[in-house]
Structures are given as C-alpha cells and as structure tokens.
C-alpha positions in Angstrom: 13.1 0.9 6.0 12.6 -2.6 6.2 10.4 -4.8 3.8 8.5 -7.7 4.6 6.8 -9.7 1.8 4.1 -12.6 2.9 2.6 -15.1 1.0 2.0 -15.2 -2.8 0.9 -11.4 -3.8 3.4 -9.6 -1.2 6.5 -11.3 -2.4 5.1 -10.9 -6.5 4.0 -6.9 -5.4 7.4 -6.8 -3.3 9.4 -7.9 -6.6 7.6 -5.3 -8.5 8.0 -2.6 -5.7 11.9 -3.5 -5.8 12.3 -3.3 -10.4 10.3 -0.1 -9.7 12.7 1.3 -7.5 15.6 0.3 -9.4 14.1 2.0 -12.5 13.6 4.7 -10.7 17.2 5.0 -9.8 18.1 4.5 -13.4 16.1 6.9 -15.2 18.6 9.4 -17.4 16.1 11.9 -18.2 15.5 13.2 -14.5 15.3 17.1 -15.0 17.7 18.4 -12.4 21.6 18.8 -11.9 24.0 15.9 -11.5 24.2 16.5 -8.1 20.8 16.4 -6.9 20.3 13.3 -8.9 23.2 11.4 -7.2 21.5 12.6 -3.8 18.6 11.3 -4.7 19.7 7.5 -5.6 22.1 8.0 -2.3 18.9 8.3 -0.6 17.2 6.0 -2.4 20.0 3.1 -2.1 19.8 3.5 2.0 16.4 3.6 2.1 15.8 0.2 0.2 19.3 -1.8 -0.2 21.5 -2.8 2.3 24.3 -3.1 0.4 25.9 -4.2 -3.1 26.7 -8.1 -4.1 29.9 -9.5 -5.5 28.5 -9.3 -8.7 27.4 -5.7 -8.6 24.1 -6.2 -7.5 21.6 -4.1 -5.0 20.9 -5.6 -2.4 17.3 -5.5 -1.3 16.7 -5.1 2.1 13.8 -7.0 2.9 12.6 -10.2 3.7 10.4 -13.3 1.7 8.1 -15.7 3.9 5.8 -17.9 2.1 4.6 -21.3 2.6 5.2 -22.6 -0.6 8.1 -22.7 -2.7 6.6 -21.9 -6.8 6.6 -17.7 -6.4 9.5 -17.8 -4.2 11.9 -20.2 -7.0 10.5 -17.6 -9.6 11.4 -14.0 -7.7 14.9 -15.7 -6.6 15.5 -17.1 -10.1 15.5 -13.8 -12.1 18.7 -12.9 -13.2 17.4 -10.2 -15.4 17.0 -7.4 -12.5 20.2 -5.4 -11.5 19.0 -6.0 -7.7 18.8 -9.1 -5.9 17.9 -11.1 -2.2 19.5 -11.7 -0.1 19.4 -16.3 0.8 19.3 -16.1 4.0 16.6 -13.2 4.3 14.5 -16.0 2.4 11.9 -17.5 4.7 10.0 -20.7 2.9 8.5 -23.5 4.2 7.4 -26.4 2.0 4.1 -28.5 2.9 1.3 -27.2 0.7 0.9 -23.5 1.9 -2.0 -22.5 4.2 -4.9 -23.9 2.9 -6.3 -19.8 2.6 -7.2 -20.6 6.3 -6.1 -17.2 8.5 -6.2 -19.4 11.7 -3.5 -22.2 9.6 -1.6 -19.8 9.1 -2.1 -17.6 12.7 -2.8 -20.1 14.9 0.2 -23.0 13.3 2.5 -21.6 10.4 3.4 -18.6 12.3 4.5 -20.0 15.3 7.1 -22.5 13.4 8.4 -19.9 11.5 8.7 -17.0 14.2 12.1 -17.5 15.1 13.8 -17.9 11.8 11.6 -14.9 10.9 13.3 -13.1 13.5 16.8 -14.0 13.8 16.7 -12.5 10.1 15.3 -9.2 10.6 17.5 -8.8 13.9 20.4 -9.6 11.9 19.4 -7.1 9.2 18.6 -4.4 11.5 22.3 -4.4 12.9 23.3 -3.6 10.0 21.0 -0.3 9.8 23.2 3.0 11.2 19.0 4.7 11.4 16.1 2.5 11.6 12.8 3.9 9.4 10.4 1.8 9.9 8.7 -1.8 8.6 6.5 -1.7 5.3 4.8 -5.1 5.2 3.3 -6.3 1.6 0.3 -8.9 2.1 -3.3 -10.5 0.9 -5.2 -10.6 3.2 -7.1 -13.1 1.3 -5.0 -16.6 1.6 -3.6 -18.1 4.5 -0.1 -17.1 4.6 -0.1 -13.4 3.8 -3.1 -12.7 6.1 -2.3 -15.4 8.9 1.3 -15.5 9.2 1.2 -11.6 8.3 -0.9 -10.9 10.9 0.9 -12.7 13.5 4.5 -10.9 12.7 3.0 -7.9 13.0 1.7 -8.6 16.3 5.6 -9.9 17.3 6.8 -7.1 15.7 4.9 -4.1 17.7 5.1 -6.1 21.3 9.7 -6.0 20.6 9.9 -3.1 18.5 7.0 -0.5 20.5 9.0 2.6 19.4 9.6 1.8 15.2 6.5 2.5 13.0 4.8 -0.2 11.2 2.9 0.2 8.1 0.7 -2.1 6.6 0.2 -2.4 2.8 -2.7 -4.7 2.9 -4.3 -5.9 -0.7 -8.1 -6.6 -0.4 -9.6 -9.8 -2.8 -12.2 -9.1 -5.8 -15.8 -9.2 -4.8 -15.9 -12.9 -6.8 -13.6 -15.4 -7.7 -10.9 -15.7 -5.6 -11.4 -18.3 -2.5 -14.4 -19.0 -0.4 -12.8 -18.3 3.0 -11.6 -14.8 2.0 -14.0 -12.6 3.6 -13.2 -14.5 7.0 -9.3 -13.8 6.6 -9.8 -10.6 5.6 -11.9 -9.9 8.6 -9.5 -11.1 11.1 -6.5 -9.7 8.9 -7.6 -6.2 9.3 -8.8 -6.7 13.0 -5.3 -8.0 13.8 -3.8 -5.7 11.9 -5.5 -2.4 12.9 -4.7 -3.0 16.8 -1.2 -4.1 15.7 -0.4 -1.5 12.8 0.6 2.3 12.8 -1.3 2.5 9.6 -2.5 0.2 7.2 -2.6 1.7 3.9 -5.5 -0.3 1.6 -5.3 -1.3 -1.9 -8.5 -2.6 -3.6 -7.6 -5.4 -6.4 -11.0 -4.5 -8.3 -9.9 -0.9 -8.2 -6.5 -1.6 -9.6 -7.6 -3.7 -12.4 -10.1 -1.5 -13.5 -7.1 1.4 -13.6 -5.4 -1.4 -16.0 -8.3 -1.9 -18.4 -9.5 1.8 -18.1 -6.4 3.3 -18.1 -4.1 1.5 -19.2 -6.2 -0.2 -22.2 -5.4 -3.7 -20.6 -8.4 -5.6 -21.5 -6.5 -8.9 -20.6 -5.3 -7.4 -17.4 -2.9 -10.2 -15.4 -0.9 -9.8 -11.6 1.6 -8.4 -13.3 -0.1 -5.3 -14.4 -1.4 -5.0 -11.6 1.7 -5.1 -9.5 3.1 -2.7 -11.5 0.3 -0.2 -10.5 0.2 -0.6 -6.8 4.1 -0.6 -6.3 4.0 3.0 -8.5 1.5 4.3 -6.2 3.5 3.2 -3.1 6.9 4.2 -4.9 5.4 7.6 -5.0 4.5 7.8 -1.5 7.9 6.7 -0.5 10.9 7.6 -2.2 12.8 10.9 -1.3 11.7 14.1 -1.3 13.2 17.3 -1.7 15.7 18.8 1.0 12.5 16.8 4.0 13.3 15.0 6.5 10.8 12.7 5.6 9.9 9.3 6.6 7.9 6.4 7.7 7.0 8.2 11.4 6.2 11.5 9.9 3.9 9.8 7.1 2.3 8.2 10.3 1.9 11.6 12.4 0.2 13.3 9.7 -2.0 10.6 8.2 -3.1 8.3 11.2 -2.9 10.5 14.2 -6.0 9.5 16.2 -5.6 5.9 17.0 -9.6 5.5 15.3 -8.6 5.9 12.4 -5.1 4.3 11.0 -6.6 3.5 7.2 -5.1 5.3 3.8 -5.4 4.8 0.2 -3.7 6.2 -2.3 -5.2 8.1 -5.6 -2.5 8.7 -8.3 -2.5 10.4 -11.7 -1.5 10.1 -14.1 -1.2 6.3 -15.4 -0.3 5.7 -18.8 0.9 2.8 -20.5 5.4 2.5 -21.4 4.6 2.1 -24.7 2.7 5.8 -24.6 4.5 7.3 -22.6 6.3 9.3 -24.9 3.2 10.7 -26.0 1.5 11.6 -22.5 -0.8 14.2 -23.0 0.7 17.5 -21.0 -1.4 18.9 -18.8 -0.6 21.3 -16.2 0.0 21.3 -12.3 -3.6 22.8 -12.0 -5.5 20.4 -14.0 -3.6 17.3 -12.4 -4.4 18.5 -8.8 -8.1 19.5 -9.5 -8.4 15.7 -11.0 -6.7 14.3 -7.9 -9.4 16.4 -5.6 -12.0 15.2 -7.5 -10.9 11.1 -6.6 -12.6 12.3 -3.1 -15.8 12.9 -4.6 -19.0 10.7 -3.0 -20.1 8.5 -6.1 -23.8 7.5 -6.7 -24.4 4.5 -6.7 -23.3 3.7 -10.3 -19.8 4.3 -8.8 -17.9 2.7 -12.0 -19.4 5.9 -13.9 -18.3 8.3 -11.5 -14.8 7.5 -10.2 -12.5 10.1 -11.4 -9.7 8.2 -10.8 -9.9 5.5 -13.8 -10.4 8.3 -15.9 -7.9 10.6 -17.4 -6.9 13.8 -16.4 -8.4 17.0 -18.3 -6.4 19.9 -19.3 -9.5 22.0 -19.1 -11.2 22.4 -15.0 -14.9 21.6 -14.7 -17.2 24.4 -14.0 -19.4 22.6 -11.6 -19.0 23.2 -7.7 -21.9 21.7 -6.0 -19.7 18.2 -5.8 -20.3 16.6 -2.1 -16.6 15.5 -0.8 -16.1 12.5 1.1 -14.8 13.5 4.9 -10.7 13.2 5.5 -9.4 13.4 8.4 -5.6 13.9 7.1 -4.1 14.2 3.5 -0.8 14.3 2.3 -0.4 15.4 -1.6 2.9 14.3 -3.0 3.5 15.6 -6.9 7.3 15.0 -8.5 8.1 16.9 -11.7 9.6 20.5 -12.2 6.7 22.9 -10.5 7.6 26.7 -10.0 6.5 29.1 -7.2 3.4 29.9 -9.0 2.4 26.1 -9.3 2.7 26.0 -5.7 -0.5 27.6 -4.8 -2.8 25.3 -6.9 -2.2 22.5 -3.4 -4.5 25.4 -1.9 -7.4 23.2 -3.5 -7.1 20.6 -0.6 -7.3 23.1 2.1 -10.8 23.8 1.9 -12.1 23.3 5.4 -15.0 21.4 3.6 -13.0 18.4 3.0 -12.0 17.7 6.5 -13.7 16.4 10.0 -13.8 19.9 12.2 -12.6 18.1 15.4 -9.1 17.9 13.9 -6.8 20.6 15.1 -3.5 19.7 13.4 -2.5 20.6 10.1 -5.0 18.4 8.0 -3.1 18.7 4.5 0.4 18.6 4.0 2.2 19.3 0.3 5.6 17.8 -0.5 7.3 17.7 -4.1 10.1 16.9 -5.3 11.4 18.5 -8.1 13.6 14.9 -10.1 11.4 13.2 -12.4 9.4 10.1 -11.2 10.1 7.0 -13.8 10.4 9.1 -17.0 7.0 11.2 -16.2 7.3 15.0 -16.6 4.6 15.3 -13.5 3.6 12.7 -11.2 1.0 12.8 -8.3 -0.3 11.1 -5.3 -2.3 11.6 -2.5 -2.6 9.4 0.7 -5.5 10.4 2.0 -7.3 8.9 5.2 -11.0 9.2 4.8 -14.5 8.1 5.1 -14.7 5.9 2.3 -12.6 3.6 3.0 -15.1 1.7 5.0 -17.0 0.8 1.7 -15.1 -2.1 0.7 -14.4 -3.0 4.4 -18.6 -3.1 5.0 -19.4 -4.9 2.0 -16.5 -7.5 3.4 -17.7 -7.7 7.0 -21.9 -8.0 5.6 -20.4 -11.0 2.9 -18.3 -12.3 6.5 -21.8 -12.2 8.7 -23.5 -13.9 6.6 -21.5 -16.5 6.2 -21.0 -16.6 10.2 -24.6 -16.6 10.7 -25.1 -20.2 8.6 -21.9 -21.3 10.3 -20.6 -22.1 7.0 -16.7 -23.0 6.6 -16.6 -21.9 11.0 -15.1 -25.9 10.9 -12.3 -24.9 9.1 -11.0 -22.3 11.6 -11.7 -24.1 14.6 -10.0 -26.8 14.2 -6.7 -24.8 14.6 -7.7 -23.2 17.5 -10.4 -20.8 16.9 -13.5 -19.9 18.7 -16.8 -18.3 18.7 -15.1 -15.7 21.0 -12.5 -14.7 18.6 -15.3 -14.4 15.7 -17.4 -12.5 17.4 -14.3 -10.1 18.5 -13.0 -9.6 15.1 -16.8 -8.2 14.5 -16.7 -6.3 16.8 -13.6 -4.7 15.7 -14.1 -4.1 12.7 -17.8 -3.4 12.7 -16.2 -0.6 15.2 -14.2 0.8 12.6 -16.9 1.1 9.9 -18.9 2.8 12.8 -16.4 5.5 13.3 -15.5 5.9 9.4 -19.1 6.3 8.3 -20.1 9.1 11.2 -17.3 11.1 9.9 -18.4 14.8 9.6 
C-alpha cells in the first residue's frame, strides 16, 4: 500500500499512523508463538515500509505534499522514531500555503506540483513486487489537503483505473476552524466521491469528544487526537490472520454499489497508556454488543446517547426496542485471543434488521486476528457503511448553501477559476448523496 499525506493534518495524522505502526511491530507482549509474530511484522513491514536506511531505520513508504514548510521541518526532523522518510518522497512547496481556498489549491497548487508528485510515486511503485492500493490522509478543510488532495486523486484514478483508492478524509469542527471550510469540504467530498473507491470519514468533533470522554483529556490537542484516528485505521488495516486481505477486498465488501462509497469506523475500547495496565476486562460478548450499539439512531440529544464515547459494560442491556441506523455493508475486525465459542457472539451483526433488503451479498463479514493489537488483550473495530453518515455531510452542505445563497466569500474561489457551474455541481453532488443515504431502508 501506498500513503499519501496532504496538507497540515494528513502529514501530522500520517506521522502518527506511521509511530503507531511501528509500535505495533514492537509490542513484546503479543499472545501468540514466535513464529506467527515474526509473520506478522513480515507483513506488516511490506505492507507499510519500503525498505530499511543505512542507519537501521524503516522506511516509510509514503509520500508528504504540503504547501508550507513548518509541519513538514517538524515530521522530517524527529529523530526520536525508529522509522523515517524518505527526501525525495518529500513534496513541499514554499509561498504561504493555500490560503484554505479548495480552488488555490485545485485550480493552481496542484497543477505545479503534479509532476514531481508523480515522478515520486512512479518511482516508488517500481519498487513494489504487488501493488495494494493508495490510502490518502487529508482535511478537507484548508486549501492544500482538500484542493491539491482532490486533484491527485483525480490524476491518480484517470493512470491507475485498476488499483483501489481509499480516502481517509477528516471533516472540520462545527465552529472555529476557517470561514471557507464548508465550501472545501463540499467540493472535497464531491471530487472525491466520483474519484475515490471509498472514502472512509472521520469527524474531528467526534474524535475529541472520545479524548475528553474517554480518554479524560479535558485539554485535548492534535496530538491526541491523531493518536485516535490512526488506532482506528491501524485496526482496519494491519494483517489479519491466515486472509488474503487487502485494500480491494475492504472495497468489495464495504462500498459495492457505486451510491454509496462512505465508511466510518467505531472502535472500542480506548483507554489512556498510562491505564492501560489496568483496563477493565470485559469479555468478547460485551465488547461486540457495545460496538452494535455505536449503530443505534440517537435522539436528538445525540452527545447523551452515543455509545461510542462511552465505555464498554461487562454486563448486556436488557432493552431491545433500540431502532438501528440502516447499513449497507459491515466489516467487524476484533484482535486479541477469541476461542471457537467467542466466535458466534459476531452473530449480533447479522440480524437482517440492520441492513438495506436490496443487498444480496454477504452484508457482514468477521475477521480476527488472534496477536495482540498495541498491548490491548481485545481490540475491536467496525467499518461500517451506513445511513448516518450523511448527518455531518447535511449539516455541511445547509452551513455551504447558505453561505452560497448571500454569495459570501464566492470572490475568493472565482478568482482561480471557479464558476457558478461548478458550485452549483458540487450541490448537486453531494445533495445526491445525502438523498440516497437518508432513504436507506
């Protein structure tokens, strides 16, 4: 697999995603034989390192574009990590960034920095005996993630049409951030959901309210954060037991009908290092019944009701009248030592309530892998692909509209290029997706 980190937050979530991996490969405690383990960081190396440096080093495979040169000094400068970049997969461009203007970075950025981009991933791609797949790590709130991101991936699927792209697309707080991000984030997932195989979403508020809940981080920062989303996609991606398992058969299963290429990922459980000694035990059932539960509809005091920044029970709720949001695929992951009787707990996610009845394939798949996941006797994640993923994606598009309809910041973006067409198109995109996402049944 190759990784492609854009603009401020993918190249800080890509460093995490690469320490995470490399603590994964370093754990001691791992709860199987010598000889799976060292199967498992074989697979782990050649699926994330291209090699070793001359000073022992991994080295990742994956690439840094960004338009300004403070994140990119920083990630390069830490000597403290047993992994490293490669120079020349180091894309940066001085000037002042992108001005968190999608059509800057689209319309301008992207088209200077296209070949360089590409002369990189060629070469790295040689080197590659079995090509996985691209995992791209953006905002889609600036101007360089979401722009330039946006146009790559667009390059990217019109030269590579057979390879898989997925998406790892961070959405902004509600407040706070920029006041352009509602238009980039509109055109980033329109771009991105014609361009993409799947475009997996992570929420920031969502995240940071796993850190304070959680994690008891009332003074949450990035870093925190970055730690959380890259353990969520770590346990989506890294090996699993004697599966052929990669990015195209993630794709097949969770975004088989080309309406409907969103995922998120629900995880449990999250606990701080310093606790994690002391993790409260609870078993396979009680982990997987808590990890159903994340697809419960909330009301509409949704911070009181989302099971997934709270902790796991060790006793099962007697209640059964719970209305289930509507999937169209999941995939249930869970690492730790499980035996045959453990197994038939996944049976949870088969109900036939939980899924739209015009899909025919399988609907839920279970895959485990028996090594421990960074020190934690049971870890668990599901990627599931269902209807409420639009709620975050509507409350962006009505913030965009309105904005649209007083024509406020519309200068900005057409002075690169942009016009009323291309609004008005992005809209309708994404508008269209909502649509289909909401009339799930």
């Amino acid at each position: 697999m190759f990784t492609l980190q854009f603009g401020q937050c993918g190249n800080q979530l890509g460093h995490a995603l690469f320490s995470k991996i490399s603590s994964d490969m370093d754990c001691v405690n791992t709860a199987v034989s010598y000889n799976a383990n060292y199967q498992y960081s074989e697979d782990t190396f050649t699926k994330w390192f291209s090699g070793i440096s001359k000073e022992g080093k991994h080295l990742a495979r994956a690439m840094l574009v960004d338009t300004e040169q403070k994140v990119i000094k920083k990630i390069c400068n830490d000597k403290t990590t047993p992994w490293m970049y490669l120079t020349k997969n180091v894309i940066c461009q001085s000037g002042g960034g992108c001005a968190n203007n999608w059509a800057y970075g689209y319309m301008i950025k992207g088209n200077e920095l296209k070949n360089e981009i590409f002369n990189s991933i060629r070469q790295e791609l040689e080197k590659i005996d079995r090509f996985d797949g691209f995992l791209l790590l953006l905002s889609s709130s600036g101007g360089t993630g979401s722009g330039i991101g946006s146009f790559i991936t667009q390059l990217l699927r019109d030269e590579y049409r057979t390879k898989s792209i997925i998406t790892t697309t961070v959405l902004p707080f509600s407040f706070g951030e920029v006041c352009t991000q509602n238009y980039n984030t509109l055109f980033t997932l329109a771009k991105l959901y014609n361009q993409s195989d799947m475009n997996i979403i992570i929420e920031n508020e969502q995240i940071h309210d796993i850190c304070k809940n959680l994690l008891n981080k009332f003074k949450t920062n990035l870093n925190d954060m970055n730690e959380i989303i890259s353990e969520k996609l770590l346990a989506i991606f890294q090996p699993i037991n004697n599966t052929k398992y990669n990015v195209t058969s993630l794709v097949s299963q969770i975004a088989s009908h080309p309406s409907y290429k969103l995922a998120t990922i629900k995880s449990t459980p999250h606990v701080s290092n310093a606790s994690l000694k002391y993790e409260p035990i609870c078993n396979w059932s009680s982990y997987i019944h808590h990890l159903k539960q994340t697809l419960r509809i909330p009301n509409s005091n949704s911070k009181l009701t989302d099971v997934e920044l709270k902790l796991p029970s060790s006793s099962l709720g007697t209640t059964m009248h719970h209305v289930y949001t509507c999937s169209v695929s999941n995939i249930l992951i869970t690492r730790g030592t499980m035996t045959d009787d453990n197994f038939t707990v996944t049976n949870e996610f088969k109900d036939k309530c939980l899924y739209t009845n015009w899909n025919t394939t399988d609907c839920f798949t279970h895959l485990h892998q028996e090594q421990k996941f960074l020190n934690h006797d049971k870890f668990l994640a599901l990627l599931t692909n269902n209807s409420q993923i639009s709620c975050p994606i509507d409350t962006i598009l009505s913030k965009a509209w309105k904005s649209y309809i007083h024509a406020a910041y519309l200068h900005q973006y057409k002075r690169f290029g942009l016009e009323e067409d291309d609004f008005l198109q992005a809209f309708a995109v994404i508008e269209n997706v909502v649509k289909e996402y909401k009339d799930l049944k």
